[in-house]
N, C-alpha and C positions, 0 to 999 in steps of 0.2 A: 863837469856834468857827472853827476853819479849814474856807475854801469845799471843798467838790467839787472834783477835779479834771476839765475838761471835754479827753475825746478824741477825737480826728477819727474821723469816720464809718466802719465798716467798709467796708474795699474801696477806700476815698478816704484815698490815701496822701500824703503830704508829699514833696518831692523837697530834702534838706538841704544844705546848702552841700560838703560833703565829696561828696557827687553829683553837683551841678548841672554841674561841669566835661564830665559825659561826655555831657552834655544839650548843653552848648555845645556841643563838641565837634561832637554829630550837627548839632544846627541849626543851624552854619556850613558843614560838610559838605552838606547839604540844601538849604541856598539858592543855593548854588556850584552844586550839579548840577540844579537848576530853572532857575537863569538860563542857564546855556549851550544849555537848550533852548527858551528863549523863553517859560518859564510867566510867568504872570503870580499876585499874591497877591490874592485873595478872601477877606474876615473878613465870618463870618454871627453872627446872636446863637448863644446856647448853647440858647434858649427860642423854641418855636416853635408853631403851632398844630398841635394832634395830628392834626387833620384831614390834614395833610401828608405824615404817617410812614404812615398808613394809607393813604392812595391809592397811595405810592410803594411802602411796602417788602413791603405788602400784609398786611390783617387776618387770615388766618393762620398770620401767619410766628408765630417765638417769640417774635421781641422785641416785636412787638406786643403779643402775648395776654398775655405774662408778665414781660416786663421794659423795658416805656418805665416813663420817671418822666412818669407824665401824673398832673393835678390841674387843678381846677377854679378859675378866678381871681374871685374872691369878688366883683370890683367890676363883671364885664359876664357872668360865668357863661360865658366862652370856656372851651373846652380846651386846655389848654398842657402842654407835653411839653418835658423837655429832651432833644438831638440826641440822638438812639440811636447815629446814623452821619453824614455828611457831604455824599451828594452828593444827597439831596433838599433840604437848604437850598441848597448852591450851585446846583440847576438852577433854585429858588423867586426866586432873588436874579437868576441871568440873564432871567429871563421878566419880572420885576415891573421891572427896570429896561432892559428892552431891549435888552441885551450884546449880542446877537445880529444887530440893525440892522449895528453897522459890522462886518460877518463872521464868519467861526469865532473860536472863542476856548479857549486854551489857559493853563486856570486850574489853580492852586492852594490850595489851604489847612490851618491846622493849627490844632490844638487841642483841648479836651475832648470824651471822649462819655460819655454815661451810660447805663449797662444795671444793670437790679435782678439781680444772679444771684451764685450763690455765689463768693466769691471764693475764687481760688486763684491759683497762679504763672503769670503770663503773664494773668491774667483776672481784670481789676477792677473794680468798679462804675462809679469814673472808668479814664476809660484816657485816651491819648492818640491821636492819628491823623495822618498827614500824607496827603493827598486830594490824587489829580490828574485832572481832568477835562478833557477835550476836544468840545467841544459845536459843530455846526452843520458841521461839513468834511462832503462828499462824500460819498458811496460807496466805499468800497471797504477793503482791511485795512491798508494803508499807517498807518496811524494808531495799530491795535493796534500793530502791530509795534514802533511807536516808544515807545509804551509800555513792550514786555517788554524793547528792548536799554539805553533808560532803565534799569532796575530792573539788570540784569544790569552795567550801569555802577557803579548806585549801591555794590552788593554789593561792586567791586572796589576801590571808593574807602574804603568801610568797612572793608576787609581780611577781609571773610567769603567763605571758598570750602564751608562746609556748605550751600548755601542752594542748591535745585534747583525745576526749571518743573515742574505739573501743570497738563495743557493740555488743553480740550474745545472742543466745540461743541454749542449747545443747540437750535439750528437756529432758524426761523419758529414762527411760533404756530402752525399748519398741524401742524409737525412733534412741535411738544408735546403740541398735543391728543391725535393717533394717538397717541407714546407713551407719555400718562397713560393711555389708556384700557387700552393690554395693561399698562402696572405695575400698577391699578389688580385688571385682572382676576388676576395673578400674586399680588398679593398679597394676596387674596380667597380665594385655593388652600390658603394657608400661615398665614392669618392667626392661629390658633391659635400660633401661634411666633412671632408679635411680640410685643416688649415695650410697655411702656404709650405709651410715647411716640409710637413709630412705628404702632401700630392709630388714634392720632390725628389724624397725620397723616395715613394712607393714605386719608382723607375729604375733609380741606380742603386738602392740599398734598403730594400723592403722592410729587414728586421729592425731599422733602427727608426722605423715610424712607433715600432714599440716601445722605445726607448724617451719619450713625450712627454714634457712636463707642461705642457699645455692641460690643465683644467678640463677645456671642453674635448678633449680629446679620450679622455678617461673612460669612456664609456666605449666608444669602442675601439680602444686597446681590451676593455676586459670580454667583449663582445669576438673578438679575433680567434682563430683556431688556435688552435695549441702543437707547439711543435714537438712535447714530450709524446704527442700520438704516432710523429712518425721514426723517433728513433728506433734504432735497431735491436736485436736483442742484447748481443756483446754491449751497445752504450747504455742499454737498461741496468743490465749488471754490473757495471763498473760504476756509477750514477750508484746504484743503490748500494756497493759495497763501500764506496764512499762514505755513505749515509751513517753507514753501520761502524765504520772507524772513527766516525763524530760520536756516535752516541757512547762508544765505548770508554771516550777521552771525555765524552763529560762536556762536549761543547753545544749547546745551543743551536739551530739552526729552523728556515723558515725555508722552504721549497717556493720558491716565485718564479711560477710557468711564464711571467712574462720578462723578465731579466734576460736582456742583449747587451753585447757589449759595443760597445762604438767603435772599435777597430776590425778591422776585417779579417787579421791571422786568429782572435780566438776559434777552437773549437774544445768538445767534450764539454767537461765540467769548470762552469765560471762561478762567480761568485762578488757580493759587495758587500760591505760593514759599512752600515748606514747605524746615523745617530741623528734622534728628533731636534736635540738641541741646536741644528745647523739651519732650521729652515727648510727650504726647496732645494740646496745645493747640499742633501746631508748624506753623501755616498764619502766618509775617512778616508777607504780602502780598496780597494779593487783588481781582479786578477782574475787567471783561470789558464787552461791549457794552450799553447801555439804551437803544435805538433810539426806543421808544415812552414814556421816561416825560418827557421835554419835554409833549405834546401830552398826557399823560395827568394833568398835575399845570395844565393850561390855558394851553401855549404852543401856538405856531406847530410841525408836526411837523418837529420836526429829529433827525440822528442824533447820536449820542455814543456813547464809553466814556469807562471811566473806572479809578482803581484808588486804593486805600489799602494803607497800611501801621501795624500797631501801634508807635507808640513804644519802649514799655515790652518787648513781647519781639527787638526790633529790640537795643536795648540790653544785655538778655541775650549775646546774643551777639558783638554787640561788647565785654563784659567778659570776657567768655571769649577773646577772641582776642588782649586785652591789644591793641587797634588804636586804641580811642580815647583822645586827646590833645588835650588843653586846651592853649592858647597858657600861655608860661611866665611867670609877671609879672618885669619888667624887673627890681626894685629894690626893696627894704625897707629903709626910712630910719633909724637908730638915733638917739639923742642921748641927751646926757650933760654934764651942767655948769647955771649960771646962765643964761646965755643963750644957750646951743645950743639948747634946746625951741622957741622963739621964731623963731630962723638957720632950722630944721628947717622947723616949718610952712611957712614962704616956698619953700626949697627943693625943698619937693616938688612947690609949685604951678608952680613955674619950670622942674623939668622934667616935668613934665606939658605945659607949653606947650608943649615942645624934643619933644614925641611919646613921651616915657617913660612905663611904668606905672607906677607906685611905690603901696607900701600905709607909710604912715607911721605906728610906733608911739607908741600917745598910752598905753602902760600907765602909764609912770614907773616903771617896772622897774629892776632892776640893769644892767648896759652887759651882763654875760653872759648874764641872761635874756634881752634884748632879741637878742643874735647867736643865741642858742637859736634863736628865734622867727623869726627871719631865715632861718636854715637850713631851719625846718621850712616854713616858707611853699610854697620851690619855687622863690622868684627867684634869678635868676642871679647876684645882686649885691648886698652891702648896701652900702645910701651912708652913712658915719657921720658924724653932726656933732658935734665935743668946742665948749668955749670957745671955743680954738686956731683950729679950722674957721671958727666964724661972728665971730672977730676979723679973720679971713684974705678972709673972702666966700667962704669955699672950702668942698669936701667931701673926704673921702677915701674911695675907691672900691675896695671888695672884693671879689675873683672867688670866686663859692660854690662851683662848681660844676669849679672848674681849679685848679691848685697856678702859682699865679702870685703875686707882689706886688699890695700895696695900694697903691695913688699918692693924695697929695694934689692935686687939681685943681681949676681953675673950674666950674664950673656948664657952661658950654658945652662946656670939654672933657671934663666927666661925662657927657654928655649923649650927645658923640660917641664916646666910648669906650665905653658899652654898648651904641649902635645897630651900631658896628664888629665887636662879640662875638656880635651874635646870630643 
């Protein structure tokens, strides 16, 4: 009886070799533009105690109530969650090991998150994240700022010009509370005209009936007060010197009075890089300041922001711009005869040593499948070994990609005549 077929999880997709290049692609890309600013790499588990997610992103949010993968661990009866998001385990990991003793720290990290929610394009159960955190600096927005001309970098490296700033400020706690309490009362007015979601929230978490991709709701969200009326003067100031460090770097940016963030440690200045070509889910990027949740998750009070990006809709749009580029493999080995297989294996490992990539066919193909296969690979070059070749200690060296001659050569000068070509 033939078994079952068993298939991956809905919404936890496979990334297949015919893909992976544009993966590469970005996480060379991404590590190049974190070192030049001095991030450093931070790897947390994927499994944490749900205790975590609740103090930080706050028990009313959604991802709390309705989509952590939390479960009970049968052997101590803890609550374990796998990561919804990224910077509650990296601030757990700076506190519990002290990062913070030798100064500020300017971290990164990447990897899996997981949310229970319908899948759809751009929004999967696993997704991916690249997280960049800045924890313990000073006062002041110096910091943001370094953050948005980062991202504004990154977008140019990627070759994405769709990708634009939505910029707020959420002020002090001071200034939220006033402005929960008039949304609060506004949306007590209207409440008859909320959809189910947002009469839910308008009780546990008012600003984020802002946050509404409901259609009929649009009107009033643009109808709602505005919470830039009641920040303070210091976050008017800082909001606006912000402004003025964008404009001086040259970046682009749009003031959107209604930008909330879905977690509850933001405060001051947040922000999201949104691109049209995503549809309804087109927020790339997103971040802004968590002053209190150091000392709220049981550190010493320090400040921070911080900011993420999705992989997977990142990568959208990098396929659409035709901008991402895998490194080209140097060389696809052919052979042919009694003891060319034998010359081949060696030769690949010899230039492997000399810094070539080489993928060496072990099909036992025809010599024409095998240049098929050569061709389709992508390398710039097949190295072929007949009898002839490994009676010689030689290769002969074919340009795939140029209308040039083949040459018979050593090893060292196959070696130097594809590093010359590339």
């Amino acid at each position: 009886m033939k078994s079952k077929q068993i298939q991956a999880i809905r919404g936890m997709n496979d990334v297949l070799p015919d893909e992976a290049p544009l993966w590469e692609f970005f996480e060379d890309t991404v590590r190049d533009w974190l070192r030049a600013y001095g991030y450093r790499n931070i790897r947390t588990p994927v499994l944490e105690q749900t205790d975590l997610f609740v103090r930080s992103i706050g028990a009313a949010t959604d991802i709390v109530e309705k989509e952590m993968y939390s479960f009970t661990d049968e052997l101590n009866g803890e609550s374990l969650a796998l990561r919804p998001e990224g910077t509650a385990a990296c601030v757990r990991a700076v506190i519990e090991h002290n990062l913070l003793y030798g100064g500020p720290q300017r971290l990164w990290y990447w990897g899996p998150m997981f949310r229970h929610e319908r899948p759809q394009k751009g929004r999967y159960r696993q997704f991916h994240q690249v997280g960049v955190e800045a924890i313990g600096f000073p006062a002041g927005v110096e910091i943001d700022a370094e953050h948005l001309v980062m991202c504004s970098r990154l977008w140019r490296r990627l070759g994405l010009t769709d990708v634009t700033l939505d910029l707020n400020s959420l002020g002090d706690a001071g200034a939220r509370a006033r402005y929960r309490e008039r949304l609060v009362q506004y949306l007590g007015r209207r409440e008859r005209e909320l959809d189910a979601d947002s009469k839910r929230r308008m009780s546990a978490n008012p600003l984020r009936v802002l946050d509404s991709k409901n259609p009929e709701m649009q009107d009033i969200i643009e109808q709602a007060p505005r919470l830039a009326d009641d920040l303070d003067d210091a976050s008017r100031g800082s909001f606006e010197e912000l402004q003025q460090l964008l404009r001086e770097a040259g970046v682009a940016y749009r003031v959107n009075p209604r930008l909330v963030r879905g977690l509850d440690y933001y405060n001051g200045a947040v922000y999201e890089w949104v691109s049209k070509g995503l549809g309804a889910q087109n927020a790339v990027c997103a971040g802004g300041r968590y002053d209190g949740l150091v000392e709220q998750i049981g550190g010493k009070p320090a400040l921070a922001c911080g900011f993420a990006m999705g992989i997977e809709r990142l990568l959208e749009l990098v396929k659409a711009a035709g901008s991402g580029r895998a490194a080209a493999l140097d060389a696809y080995l052919v052979s042919q005869g009694k003891t060319a297989p034998r010359f081949a294996f060696t030769a690949a490992e010899q230039l492997r040593e000399r810094g070539i990539t080489v993928t060496l066919d072990l099909s036992g193909a025809s010599f024409k499948s095998q240049m098929k296969k050569a061709d389709a690979s992508g390398a710039r070059f097949a190295v072929i070994v007949g009898d002839d070749e490994a009676a010689a200690n030689a290769v002969s060296v074919k340009p795939l990609r140029e209308d040039t001659q083949q040459v018979r050569v050593s090893l060292d000068e196959a070696a130097r005549l594809i590093k010359q070509k590339a």
